[in-house]
ZALUMFI-740624 format. One record per atom (N, C-alpha, C, O, CB): residue in three letters; x, y, z. Coordinates in steps of 0.2 Angstrom, whole numbers, padded with zeros to 4 digits, always signed. Glycine has a CB too. Layout:
<nodes>
alaXYZ ...
</nodes>
This chain:
<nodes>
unk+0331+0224-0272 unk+0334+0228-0267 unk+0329+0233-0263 unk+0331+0234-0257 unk+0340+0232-0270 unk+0324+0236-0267 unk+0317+0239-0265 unk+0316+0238-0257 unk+0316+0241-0252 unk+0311+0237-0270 unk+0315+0230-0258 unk+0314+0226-0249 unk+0316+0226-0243 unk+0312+0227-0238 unk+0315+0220-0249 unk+0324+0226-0245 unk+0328+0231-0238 unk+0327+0237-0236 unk+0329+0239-0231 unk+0333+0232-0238 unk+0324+0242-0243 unk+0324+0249-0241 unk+0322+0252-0234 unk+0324+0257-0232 unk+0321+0252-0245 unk+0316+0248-0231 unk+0313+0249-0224 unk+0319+0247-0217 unk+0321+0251-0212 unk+0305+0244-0224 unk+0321+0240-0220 unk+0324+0239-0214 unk+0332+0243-0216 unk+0337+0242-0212 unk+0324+0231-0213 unk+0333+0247-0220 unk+0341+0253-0220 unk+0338+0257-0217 unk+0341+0259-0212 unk+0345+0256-0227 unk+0333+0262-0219 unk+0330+0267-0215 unk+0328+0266-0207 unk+0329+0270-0203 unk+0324+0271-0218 unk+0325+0260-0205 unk+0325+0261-0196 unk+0333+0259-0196 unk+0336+0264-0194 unk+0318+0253-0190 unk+0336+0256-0197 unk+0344+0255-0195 unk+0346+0262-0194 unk+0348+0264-0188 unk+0350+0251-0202 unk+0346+0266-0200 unk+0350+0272-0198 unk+0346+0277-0193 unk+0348+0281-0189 unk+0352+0277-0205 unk+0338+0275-0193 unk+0334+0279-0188 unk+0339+0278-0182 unk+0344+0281-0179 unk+0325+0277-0186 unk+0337+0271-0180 unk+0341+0268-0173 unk+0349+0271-0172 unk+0351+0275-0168 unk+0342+0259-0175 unk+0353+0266-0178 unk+0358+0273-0176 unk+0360+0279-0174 unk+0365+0280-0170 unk+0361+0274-0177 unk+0355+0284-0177 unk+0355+0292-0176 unk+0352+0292-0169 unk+0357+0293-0166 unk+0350+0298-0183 unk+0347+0291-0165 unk+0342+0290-0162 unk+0349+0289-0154 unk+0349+0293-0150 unk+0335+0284-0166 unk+0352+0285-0155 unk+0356+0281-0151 unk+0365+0286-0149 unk+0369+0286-0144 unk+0356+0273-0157 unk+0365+0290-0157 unk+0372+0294-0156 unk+0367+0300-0152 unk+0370+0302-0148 unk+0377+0297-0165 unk+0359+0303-0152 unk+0359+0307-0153 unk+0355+0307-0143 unk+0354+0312-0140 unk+0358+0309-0160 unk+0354+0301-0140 unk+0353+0297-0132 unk+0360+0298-0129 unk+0360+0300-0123 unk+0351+0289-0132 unk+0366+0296-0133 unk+0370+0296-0129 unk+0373+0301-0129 unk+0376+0302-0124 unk+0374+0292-0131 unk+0374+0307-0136 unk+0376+0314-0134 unk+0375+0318-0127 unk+0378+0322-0123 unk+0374+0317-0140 unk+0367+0317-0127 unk+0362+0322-0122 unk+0364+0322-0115 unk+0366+0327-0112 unk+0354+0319-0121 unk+0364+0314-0113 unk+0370+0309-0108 unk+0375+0312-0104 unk+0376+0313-0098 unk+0373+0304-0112 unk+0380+0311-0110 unk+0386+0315-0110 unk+0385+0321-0108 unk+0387+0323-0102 unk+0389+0314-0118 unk+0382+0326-0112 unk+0383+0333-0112 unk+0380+0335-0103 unk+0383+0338-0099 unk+0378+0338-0119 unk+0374+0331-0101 unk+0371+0331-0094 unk+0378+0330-0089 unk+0382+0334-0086 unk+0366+0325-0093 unk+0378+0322-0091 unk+0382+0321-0088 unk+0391+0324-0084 unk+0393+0322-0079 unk+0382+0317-0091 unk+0394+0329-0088 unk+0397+0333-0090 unk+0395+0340-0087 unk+0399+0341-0084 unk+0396+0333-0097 unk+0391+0344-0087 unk+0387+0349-0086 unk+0386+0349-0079 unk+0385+0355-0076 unk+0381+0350-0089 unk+0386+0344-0075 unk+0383+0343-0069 unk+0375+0344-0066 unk+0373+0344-0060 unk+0386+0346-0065 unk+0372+0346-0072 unk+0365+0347-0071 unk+0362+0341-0071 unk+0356+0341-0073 unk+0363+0351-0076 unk+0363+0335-0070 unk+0360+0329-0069 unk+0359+0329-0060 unk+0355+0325-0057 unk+0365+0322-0072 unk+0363+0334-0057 unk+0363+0332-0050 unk+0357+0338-0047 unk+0355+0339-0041 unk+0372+0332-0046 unk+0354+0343-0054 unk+0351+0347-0051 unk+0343+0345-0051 unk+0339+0347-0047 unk+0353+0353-0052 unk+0343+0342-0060 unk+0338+0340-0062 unk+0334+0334-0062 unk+0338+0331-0065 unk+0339+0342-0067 unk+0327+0328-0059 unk+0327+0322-0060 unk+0329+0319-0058 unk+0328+0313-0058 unk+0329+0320-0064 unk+0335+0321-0052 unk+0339+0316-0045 unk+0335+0312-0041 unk+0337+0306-0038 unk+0343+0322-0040 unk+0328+0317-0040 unk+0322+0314-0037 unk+0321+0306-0038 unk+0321+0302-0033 unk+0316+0318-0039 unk+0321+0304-0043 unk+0319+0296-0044 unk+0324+0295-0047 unk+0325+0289-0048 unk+0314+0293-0048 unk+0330+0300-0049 unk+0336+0298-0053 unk+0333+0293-0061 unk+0335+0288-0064 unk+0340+0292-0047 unk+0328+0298-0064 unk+0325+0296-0071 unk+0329+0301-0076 unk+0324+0304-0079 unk+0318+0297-0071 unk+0334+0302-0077 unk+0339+0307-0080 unk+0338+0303-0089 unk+0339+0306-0095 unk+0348+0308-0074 unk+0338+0297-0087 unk+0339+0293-0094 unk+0332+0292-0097 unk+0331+0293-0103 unk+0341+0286-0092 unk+0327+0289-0092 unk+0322+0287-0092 unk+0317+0296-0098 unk+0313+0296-0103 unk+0319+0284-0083 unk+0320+0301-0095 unk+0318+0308-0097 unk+0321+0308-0104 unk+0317+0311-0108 unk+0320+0314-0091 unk+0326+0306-0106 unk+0328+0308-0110 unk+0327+0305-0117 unk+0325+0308-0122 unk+0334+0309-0108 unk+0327+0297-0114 unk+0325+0293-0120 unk+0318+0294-0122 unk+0316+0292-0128 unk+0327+0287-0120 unk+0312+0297-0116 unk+0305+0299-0118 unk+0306+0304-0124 unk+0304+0302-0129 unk+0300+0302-0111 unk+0309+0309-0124 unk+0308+0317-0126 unk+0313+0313-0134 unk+0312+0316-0139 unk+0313+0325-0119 unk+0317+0309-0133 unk+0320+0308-0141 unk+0314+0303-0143 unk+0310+0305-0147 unk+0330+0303-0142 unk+0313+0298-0141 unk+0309+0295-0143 unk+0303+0299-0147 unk+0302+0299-0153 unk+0309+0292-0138 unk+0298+0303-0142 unk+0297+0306-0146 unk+0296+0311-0150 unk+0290+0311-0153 unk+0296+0306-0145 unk+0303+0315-0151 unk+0304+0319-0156 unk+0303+0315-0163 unk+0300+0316-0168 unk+0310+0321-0154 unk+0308+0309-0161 unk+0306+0302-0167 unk+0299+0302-0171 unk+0298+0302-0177 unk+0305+0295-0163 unk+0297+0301-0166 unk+0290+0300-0170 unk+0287+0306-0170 unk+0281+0304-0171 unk+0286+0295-0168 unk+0288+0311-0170 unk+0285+0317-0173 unk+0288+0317-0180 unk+0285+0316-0185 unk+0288+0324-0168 unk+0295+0317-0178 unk+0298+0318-0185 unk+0295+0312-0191 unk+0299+0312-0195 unk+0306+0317-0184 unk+0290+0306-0192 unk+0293+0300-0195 unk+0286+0300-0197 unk+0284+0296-0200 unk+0296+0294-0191 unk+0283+0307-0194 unk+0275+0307-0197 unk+0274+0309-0202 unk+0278+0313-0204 unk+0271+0310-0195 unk+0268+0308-0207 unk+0267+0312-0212 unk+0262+0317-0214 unk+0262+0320-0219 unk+0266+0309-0215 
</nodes>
């Protein structure tokens, strides 16, 4: 069971990673600060999944 242990921790990374893309989204989205911020190329997504992304792998370091 040892063998899955990697692939259950990226699963739940991914899931958390994905509630936590779509929260940011939402709350922008919501806020209307999407129309003040990033409108320029309209990279409001592209920005957001950089900065989780790499919070990710900050976090995943040793």
């Amino acid at each position: 069971m040892s063998a899955f242990r990697p692939l259950w921790v990226a699963l739940r990374a991914a899931v958390l990673a994905t509630a936590v893309f779509g929260a940011v989204l939402f709350i922008i989205e919501r806020s209307g600060w999407r129309g003040l911020a990033f409108s320029w190329l309209d990279t409001t997504e592209y920005v957001v999944f950089f900065v989780v992304f790499f919070l990710g792998i900050l976090m995943s370091g040793k």
